[in-house]
Backbone as a chain_set.jsonl record, in Angstrom:
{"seq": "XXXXXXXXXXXXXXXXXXXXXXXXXXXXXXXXXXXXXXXXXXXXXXXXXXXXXXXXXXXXXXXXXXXXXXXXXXXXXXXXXXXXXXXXXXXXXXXXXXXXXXXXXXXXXXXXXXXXXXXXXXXXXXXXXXXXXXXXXXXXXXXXXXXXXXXXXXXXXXXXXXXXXXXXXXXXXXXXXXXXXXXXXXXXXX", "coords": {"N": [[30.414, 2.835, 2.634], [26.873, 3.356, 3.166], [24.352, 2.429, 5.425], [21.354, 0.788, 5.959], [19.785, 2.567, 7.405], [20.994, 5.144, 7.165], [20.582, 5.719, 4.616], [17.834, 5.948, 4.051], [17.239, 8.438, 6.145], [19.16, 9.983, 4.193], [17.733, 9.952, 1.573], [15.675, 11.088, 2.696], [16.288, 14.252, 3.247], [17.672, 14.798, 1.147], [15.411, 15.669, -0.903], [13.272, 13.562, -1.427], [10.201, 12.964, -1.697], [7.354, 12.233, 0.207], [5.935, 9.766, -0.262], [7.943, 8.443, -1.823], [9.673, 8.678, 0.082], [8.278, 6.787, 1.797], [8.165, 4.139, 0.405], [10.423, 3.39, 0.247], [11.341, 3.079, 2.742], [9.236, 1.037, 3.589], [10.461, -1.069, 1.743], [12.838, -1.174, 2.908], [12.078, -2.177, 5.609], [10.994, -4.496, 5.109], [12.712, -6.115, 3.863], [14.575, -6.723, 6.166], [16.319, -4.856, 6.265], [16.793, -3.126, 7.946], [15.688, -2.334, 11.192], [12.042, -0.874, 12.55], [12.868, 0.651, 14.869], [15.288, 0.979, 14.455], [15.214, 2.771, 11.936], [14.067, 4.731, 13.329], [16.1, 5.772, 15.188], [18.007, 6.639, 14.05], [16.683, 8.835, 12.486], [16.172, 10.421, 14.814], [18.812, 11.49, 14.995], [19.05, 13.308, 12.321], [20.213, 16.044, 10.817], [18.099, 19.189, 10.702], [17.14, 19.56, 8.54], [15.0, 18.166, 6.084], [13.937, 16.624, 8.185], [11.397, 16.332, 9.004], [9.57, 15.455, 7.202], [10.819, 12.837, 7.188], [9.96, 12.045, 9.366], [7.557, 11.579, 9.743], [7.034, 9.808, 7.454], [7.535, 7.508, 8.412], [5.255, 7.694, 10.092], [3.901, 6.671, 8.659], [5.145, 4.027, 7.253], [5.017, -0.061, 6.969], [5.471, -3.104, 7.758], [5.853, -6.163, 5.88], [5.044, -5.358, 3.393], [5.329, -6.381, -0.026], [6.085, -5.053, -2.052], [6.737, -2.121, -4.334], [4.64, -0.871, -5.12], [2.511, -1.56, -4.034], [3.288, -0.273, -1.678], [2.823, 2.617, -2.802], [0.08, 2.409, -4.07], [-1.44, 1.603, -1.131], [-0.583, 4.337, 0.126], [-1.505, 6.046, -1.444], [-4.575, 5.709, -1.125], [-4.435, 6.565, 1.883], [-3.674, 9.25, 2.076], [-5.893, 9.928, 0.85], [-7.841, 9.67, 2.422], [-8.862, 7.562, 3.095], [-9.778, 4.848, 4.808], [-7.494, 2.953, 6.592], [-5.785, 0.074, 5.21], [-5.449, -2.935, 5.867], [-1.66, -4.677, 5.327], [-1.076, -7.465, 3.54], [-2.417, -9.813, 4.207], [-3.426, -13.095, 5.471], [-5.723, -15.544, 4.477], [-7.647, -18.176, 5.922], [-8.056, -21.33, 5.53], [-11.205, -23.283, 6.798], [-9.946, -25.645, 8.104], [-7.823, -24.105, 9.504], [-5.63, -24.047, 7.826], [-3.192, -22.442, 5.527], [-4.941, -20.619, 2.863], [-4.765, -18.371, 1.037], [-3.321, -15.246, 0.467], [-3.244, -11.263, 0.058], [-2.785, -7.853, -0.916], [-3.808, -5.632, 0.527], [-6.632, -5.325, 2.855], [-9.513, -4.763, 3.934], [-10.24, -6.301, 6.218], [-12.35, -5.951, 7.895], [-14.555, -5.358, 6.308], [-14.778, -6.903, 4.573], [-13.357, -6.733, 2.366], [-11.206, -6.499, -0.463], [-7.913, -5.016, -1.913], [-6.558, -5.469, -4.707], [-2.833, -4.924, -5.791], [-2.082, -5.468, -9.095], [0.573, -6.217, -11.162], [2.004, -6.424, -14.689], [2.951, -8.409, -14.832], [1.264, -10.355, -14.083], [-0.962, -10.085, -16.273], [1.133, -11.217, -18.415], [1.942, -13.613, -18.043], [0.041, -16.89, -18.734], [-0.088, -18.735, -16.83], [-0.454, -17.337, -14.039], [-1.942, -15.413, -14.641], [-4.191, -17.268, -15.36], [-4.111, -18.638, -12.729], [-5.261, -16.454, -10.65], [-7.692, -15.798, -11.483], [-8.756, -18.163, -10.629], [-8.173, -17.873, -8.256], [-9.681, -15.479, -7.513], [-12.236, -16.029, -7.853], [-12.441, -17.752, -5.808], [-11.85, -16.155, -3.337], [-14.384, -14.351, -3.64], [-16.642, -16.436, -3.62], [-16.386, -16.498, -0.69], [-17.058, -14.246, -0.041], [-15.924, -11.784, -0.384], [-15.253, -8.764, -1.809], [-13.424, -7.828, -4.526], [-11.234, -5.203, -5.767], [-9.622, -4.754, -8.428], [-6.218, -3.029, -9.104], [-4.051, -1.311, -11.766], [-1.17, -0.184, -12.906], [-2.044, 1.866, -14.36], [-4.405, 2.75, -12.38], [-2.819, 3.713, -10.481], [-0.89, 5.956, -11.272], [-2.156, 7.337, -13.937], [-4.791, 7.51, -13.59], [-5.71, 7.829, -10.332], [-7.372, 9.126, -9.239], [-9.877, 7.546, -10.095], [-9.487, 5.162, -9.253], [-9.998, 5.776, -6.584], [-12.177, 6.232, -6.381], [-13.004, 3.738, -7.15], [-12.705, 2.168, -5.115], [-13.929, 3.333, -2.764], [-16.25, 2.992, -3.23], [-16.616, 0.177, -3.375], [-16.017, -0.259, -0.559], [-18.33, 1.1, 0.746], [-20.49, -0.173, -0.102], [-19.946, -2.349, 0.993], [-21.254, -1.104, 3.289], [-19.55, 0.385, 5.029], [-18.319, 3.078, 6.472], [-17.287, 6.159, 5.44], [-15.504, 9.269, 5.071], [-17.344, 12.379, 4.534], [-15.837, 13.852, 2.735], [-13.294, 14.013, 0.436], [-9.931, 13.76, 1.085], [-7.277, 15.994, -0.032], [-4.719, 16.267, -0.47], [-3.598, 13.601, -1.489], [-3.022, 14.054, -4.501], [-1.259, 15.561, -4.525], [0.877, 13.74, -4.956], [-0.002, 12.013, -6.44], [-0.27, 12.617, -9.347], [-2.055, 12.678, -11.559], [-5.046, 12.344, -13.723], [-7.506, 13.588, -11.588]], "CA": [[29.119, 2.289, 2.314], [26.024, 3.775, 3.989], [23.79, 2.022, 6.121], [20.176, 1.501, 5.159], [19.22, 3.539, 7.875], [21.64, 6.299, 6.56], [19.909, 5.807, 3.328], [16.621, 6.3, 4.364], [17.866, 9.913, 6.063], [19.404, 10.724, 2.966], [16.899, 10.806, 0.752], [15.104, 12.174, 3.037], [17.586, 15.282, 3.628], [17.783, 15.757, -0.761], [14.455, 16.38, -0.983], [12.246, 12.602, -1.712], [8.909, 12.889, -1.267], [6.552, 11.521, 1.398], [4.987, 8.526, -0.88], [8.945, 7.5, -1.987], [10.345, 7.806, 1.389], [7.386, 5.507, 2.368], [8.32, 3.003, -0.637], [11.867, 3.175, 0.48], [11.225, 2.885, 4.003], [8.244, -0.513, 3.475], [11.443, -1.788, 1.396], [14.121, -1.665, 4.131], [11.399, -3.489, 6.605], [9.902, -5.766, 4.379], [13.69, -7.443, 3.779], [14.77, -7.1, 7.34], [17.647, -4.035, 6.085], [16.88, -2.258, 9.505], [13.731, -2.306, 12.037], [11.448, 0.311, 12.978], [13.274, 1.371, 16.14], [16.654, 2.006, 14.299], [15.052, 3.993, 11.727], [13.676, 5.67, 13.978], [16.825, 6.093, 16.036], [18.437, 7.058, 12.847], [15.479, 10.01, 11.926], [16.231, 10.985, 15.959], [19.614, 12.056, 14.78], [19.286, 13.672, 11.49], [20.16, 17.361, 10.874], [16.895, 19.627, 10.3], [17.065, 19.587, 6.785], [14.33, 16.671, 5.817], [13.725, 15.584, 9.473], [10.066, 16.558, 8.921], [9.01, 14.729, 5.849], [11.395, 11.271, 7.533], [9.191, 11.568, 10.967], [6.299, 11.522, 8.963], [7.31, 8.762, 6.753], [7.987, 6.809, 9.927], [4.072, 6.834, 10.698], [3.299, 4.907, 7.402], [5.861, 2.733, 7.322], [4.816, -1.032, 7.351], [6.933, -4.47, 7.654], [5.678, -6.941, 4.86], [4.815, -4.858, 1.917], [5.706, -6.721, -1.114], [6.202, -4.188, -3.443], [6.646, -0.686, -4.378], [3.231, -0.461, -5.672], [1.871, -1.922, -2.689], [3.566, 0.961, -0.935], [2.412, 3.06, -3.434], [-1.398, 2.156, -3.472], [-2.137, 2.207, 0.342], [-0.309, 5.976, 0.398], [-2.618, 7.038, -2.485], [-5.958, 5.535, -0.105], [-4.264, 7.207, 3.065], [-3.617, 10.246, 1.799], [-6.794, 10.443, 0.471], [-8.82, 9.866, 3.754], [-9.6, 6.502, 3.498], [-9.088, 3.805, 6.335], [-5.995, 2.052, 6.174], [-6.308, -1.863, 5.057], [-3.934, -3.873, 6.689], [-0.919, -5.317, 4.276], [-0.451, -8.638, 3.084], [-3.624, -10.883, 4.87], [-3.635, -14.213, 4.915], [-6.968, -16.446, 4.568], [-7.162, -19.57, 5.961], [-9.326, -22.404, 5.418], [-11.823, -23.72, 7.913], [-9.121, -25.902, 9.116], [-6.754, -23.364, 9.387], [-4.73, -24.005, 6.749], [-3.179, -21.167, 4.722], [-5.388, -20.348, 1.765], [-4.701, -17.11, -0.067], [-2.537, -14.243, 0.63], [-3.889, -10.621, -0.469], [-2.056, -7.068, -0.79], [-4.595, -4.567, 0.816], [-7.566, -5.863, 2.846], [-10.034, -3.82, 4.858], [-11.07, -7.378, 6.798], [-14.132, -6.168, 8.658], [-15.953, -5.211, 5.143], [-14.108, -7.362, 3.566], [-12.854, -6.129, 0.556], [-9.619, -6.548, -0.773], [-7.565, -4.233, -3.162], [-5.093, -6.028, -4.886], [-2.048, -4.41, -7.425], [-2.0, -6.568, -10.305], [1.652, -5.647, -12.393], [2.217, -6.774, -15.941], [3.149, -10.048, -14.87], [-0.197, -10.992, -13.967], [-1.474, -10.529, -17.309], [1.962, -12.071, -19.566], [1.957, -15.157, -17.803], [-0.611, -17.408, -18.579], [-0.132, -19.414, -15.912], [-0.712, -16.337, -13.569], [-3.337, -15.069, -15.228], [-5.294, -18.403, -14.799], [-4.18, -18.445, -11.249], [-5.237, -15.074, -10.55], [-8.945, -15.94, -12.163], [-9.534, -19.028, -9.712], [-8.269, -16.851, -6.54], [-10.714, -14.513, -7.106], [-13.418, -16.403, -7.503], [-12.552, -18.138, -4.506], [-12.109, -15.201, -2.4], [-15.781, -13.882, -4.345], [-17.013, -17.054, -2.895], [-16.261, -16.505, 0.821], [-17.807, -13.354, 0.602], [-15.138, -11.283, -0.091], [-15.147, -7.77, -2.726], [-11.997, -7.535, -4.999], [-10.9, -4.13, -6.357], [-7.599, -5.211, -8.771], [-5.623, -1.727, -9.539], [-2.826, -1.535, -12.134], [-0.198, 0.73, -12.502], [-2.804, 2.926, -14.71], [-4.646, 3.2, -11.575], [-1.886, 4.606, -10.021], [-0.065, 6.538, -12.558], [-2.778, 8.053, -15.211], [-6.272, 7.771, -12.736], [-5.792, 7.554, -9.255], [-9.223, 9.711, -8.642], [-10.79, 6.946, -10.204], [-8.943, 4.097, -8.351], [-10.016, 5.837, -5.404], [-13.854, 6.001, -6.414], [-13.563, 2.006, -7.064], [-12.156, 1.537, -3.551], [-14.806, 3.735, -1.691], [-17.257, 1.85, -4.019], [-16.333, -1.361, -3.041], [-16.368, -0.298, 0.967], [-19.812, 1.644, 1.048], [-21.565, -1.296, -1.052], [-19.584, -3.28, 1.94], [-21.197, -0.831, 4.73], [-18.429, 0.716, 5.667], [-19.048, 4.756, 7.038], [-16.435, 6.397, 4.805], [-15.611, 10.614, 5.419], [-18.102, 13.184, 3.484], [-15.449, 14.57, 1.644], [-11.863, 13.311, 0.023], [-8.733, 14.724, 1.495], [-6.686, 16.299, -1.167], [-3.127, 15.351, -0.532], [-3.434, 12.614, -2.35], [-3.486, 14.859, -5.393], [0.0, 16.239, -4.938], [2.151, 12.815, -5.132], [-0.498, 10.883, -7.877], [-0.984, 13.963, -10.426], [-2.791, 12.078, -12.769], [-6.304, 12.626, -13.707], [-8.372, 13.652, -10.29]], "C": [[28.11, 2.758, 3.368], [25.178, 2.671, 4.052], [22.36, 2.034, 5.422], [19.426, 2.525, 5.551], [19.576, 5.159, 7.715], [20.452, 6.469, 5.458], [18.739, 6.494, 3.019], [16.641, 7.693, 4.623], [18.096, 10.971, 4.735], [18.793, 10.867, 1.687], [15.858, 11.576, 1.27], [15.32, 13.795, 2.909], [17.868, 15.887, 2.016], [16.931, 15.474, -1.294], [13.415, 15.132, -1.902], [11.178, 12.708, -1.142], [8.567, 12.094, -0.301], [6.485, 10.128, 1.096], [6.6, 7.85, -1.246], [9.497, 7.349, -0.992], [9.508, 6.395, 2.005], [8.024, 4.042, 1.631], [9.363, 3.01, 0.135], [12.099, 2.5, 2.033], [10.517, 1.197, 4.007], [10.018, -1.497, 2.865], [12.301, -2.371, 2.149], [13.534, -2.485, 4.97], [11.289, -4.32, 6.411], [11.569, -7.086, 4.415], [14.261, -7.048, 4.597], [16.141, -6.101, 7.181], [17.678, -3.768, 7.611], [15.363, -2.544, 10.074], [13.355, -1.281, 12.182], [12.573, 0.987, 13.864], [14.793, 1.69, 15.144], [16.683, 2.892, 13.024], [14.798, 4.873, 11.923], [14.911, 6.615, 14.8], [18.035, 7.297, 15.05], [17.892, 8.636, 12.795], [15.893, 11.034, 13.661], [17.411, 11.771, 15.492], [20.02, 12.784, 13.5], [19.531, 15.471, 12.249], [18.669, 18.251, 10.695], [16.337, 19.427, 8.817], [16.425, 18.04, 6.177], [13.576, 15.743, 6.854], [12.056, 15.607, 9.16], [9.205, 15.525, 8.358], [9.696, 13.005, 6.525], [10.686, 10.827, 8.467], [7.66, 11.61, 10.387], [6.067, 10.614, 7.839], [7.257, 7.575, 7.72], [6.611, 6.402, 10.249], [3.373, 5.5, 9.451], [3.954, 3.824, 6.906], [5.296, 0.974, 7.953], [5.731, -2.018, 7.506], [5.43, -5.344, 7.03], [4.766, -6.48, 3.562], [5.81, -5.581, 1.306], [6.451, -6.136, -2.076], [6.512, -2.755, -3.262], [5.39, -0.009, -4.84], [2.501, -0.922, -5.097], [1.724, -0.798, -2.283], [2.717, 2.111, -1.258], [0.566, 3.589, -3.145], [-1.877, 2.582, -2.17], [-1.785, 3.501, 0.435], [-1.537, 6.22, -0.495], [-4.145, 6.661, -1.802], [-5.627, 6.43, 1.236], [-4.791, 8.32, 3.331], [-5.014, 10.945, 0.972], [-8.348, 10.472, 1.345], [-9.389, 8.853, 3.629], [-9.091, 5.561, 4.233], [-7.862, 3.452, 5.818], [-6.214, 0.844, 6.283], [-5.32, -2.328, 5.797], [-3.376, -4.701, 5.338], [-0.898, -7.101, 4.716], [-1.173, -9.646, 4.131], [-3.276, -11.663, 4.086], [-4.837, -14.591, 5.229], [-6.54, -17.688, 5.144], [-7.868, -20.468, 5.678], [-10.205, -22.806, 6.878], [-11.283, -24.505, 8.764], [-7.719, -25.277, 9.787], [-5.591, -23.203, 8.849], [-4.332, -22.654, 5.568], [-3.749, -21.578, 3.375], [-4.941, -19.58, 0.552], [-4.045, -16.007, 1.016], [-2.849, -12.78, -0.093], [-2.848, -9.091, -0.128], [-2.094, -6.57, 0.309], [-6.25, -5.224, 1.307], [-7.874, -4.696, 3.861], [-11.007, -4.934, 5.35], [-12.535, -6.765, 7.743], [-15.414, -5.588, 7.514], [-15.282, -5.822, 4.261], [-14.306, -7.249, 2.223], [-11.556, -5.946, 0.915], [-9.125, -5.621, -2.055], [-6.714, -4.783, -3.337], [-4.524, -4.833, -6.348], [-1.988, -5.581, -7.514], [-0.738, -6.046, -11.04], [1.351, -6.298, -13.298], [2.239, -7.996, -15.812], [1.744, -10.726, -14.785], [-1.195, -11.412, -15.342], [-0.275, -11.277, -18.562], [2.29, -13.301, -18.799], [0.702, -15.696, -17.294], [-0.87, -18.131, -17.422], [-0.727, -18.331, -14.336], [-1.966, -16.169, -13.191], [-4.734, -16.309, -14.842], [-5.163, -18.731, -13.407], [-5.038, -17.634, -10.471], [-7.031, -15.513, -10.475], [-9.361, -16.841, -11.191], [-9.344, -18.547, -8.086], [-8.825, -15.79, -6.238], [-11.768, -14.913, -7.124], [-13.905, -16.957, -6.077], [-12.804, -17.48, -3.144], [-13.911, -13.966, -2.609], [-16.834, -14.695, -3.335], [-17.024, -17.134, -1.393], [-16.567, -15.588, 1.202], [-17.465, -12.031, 0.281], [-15.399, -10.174, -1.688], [-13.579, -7.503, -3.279], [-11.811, -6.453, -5.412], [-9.218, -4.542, -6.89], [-7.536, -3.251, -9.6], [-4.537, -1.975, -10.32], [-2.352, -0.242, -12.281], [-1.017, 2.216, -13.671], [-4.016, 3.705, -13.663], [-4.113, 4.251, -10.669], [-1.444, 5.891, -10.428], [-0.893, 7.805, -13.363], [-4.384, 8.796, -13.73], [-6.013, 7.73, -11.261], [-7.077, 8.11, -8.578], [-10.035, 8.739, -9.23], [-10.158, 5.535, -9.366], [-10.042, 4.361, -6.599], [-12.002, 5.92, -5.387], [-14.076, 4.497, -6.222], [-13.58, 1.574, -5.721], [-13.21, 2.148, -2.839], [-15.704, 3.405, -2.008], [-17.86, 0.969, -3.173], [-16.344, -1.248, -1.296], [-17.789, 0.052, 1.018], [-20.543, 0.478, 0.253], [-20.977, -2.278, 0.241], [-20.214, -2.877, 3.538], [-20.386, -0.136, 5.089], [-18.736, 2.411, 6.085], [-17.285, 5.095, 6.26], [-16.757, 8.538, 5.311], [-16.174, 11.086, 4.187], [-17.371, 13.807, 2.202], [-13.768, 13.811, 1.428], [-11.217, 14.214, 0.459], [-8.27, 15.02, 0.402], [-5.691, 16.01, -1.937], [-3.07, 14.77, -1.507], [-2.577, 13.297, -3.812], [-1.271, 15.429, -5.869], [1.151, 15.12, -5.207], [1.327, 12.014, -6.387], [-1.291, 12.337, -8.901], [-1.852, 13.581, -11.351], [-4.104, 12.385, -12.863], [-7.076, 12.351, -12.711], [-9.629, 13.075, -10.96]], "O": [[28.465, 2.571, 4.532], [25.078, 1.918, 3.083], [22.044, 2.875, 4.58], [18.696, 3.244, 4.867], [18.851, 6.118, 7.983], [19.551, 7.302, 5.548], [18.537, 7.32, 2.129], [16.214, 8.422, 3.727], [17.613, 12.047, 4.382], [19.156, 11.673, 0.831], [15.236, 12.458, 0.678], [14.411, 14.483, 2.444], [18.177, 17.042, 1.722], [17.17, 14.918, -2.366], [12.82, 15.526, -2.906], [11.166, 12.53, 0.076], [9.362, 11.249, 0.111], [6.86, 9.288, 1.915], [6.647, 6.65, -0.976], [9.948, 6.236, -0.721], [9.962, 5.356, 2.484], [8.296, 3.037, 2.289], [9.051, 2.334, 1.116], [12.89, 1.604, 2.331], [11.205, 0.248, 4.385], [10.548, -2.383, 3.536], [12.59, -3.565, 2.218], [14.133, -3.519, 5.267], [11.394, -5.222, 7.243], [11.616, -8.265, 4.767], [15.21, -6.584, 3.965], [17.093, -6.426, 7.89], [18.559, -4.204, 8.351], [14.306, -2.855, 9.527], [14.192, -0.398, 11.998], [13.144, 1.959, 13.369], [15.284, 2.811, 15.275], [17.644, 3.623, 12.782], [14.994, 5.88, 11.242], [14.796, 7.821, 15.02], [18.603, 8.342, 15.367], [18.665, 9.559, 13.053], [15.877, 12.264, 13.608], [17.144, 12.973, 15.534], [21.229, 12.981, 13.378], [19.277, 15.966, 13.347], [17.877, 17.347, 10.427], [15.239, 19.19, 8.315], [17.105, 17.053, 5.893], [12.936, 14.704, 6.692], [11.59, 14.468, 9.122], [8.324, 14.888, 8.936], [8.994, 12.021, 6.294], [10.552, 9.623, 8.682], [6.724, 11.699, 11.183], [4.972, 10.623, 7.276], [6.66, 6.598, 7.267], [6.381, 5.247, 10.607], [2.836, 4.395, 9.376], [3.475, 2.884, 6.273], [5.185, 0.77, 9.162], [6.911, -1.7, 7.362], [4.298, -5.245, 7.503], [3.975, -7.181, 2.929], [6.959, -5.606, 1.748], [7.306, -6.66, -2.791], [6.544, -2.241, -2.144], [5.205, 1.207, -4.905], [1.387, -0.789, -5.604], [0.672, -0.161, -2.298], [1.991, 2.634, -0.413], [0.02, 4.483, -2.499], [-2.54, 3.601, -1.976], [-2.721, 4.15, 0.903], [-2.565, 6.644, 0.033], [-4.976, 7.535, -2.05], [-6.593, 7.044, 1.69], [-5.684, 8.66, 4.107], [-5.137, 12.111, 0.598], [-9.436, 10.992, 1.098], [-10.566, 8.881, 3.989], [-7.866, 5.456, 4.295], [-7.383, 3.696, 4.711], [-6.772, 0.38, 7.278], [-4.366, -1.689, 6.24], [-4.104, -5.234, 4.5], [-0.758, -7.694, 5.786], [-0.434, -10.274, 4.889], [-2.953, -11.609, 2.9], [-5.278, -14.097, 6.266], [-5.438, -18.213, 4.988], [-8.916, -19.853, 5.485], [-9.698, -22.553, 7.97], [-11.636, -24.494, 9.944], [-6.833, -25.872, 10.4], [-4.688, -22.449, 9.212], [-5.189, -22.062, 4.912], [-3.325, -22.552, 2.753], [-4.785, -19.999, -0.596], [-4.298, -16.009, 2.22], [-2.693, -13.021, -1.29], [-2.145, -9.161, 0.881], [-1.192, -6.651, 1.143], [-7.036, -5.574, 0.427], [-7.082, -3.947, 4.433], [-12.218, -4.857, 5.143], [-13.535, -7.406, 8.064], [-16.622, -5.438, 7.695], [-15.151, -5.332, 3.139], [-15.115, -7.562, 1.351], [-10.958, -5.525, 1.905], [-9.826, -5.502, -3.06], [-5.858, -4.876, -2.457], [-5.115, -4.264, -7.265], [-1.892, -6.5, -6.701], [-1.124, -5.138, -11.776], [0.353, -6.988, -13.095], [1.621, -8.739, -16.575], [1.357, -11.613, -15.544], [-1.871, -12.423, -15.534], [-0.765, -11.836, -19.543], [3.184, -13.974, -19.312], [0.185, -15.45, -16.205], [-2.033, -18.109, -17.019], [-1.53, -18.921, -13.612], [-2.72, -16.44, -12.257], [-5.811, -16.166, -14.264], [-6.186, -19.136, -12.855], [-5.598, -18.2, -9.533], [-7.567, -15.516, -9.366], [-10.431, -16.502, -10.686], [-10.048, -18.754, -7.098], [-8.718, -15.154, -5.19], [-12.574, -14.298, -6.426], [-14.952, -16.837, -5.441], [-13.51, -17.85, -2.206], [-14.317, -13.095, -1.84], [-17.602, -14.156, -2.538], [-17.792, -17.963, -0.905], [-16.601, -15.406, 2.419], [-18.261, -11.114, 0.48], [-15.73, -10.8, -2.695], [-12.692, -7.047, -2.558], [-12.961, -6.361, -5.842], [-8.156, -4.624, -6.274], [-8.34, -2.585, -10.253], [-3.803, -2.847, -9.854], [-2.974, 0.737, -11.871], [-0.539, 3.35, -13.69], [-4.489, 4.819, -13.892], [-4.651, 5.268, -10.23], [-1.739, 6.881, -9.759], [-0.46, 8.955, -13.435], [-4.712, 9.892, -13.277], [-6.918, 6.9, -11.171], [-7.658, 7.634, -7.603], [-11.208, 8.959, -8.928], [-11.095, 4.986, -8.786], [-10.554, 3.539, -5.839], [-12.784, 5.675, -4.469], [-14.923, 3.988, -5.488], [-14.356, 0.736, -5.262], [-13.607, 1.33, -2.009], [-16.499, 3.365, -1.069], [-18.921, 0.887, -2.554], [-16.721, -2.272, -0.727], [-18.515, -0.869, 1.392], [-21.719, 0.841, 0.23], [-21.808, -3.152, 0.489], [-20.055, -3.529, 4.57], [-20.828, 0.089, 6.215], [-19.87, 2.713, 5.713], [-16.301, 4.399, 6.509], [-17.817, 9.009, 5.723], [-15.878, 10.648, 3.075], [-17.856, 14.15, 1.124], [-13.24, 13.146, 2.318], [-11.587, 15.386, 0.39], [-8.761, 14.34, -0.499], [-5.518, 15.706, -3.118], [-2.531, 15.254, -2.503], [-1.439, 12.879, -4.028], [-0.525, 15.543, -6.842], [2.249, 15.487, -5.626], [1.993, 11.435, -7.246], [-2.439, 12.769, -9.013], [-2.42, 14.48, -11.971], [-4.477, 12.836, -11.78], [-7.493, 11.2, -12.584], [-10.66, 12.917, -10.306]]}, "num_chains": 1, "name": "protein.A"}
């Protein structure tokens, strides 16, 4: 049985992309498989074959991504030259009580990008959840951008217009031109 930190290696090593080693990598952190330092220690001892693409997976690796379309999302903003949000903010209330919990926030212009999956819209209950935690977070000031997996998937050049949107209407000094990258892991309509 391999290790997760093996794991990680080995798809590195038979030839997984940047954006799935990332997913794969947020995964192993997020549920406590291995820590930074022993994938790292791990990636120290691979053969050549993949080390490149694993030590470079290694810088975007977070601990408490949710999801794979968490993962997902922030690579496709990275890679496309825009800041990096910080994962999985919490709000609190004025007495410091936890409020709301959010994917993708870029707290000093606040704006939040949340993925929305399927579930969000087939459960009612959700769905009407969903509707009063955005108003709430609307109310405190706050810019939502929700992405679904057609963001991802089909458009990601337009995902990535909503998101630099939603910062420059926030202020934010964004770079003159889009990196490209992006381009080669979300093929979908630039």
């Amino acid at each position: 049985m391999s290790t997760p930190e093996q794991v990680f290696c080995d798809l590195a090593t038979t030839g997984s992309n940047l954006v799935d080693l990332v997913v794969a990598g947020d995964a192993i952190l997020s549920r406590k498989l291995a820590s930074r330092s022993s994938l790292e220690a791990a990636v120290r001892r691979m053969p050549s074959a993949g080390i490149a693409v694993a030590r470079r997976a290694l810088t975007f690796l977070r601990e408490g991504v949710d999801s794979p379309m968490e993962s997902r999302l922030r690579m496709l903003l990275l890679l496309a030259g825009l800041p990096e949000p910080q994962v999985n903010v919490i709000v609190r209330s004025t007495d410091g009580s936890w409020l709301r919990r959010f994917d993708l926030c870029y707290c000093n212009s606040r704006v939040i990008v949340e993925y929305d999956g399927r579930q969000h819209a087939d459960d009612p209950g959700q769905w009407e959840s969903d509707i009063y935690r955005r108003e709430q977070l609307e109310r405190m000031g706050y810019r939502i951008v929700i992405v679904t997996a057609t963001g991802i998937y089909r458009e990601p050049g337009r995902t990535l217009d909503r998101v630099a949107e939603a910062l420059k209407l926030a202020g934010s000094e964004l770079p003159r031109r889009r990196k490209v990258e992006w381009q080669q892991y979300f093929p979908g309509q630039s």
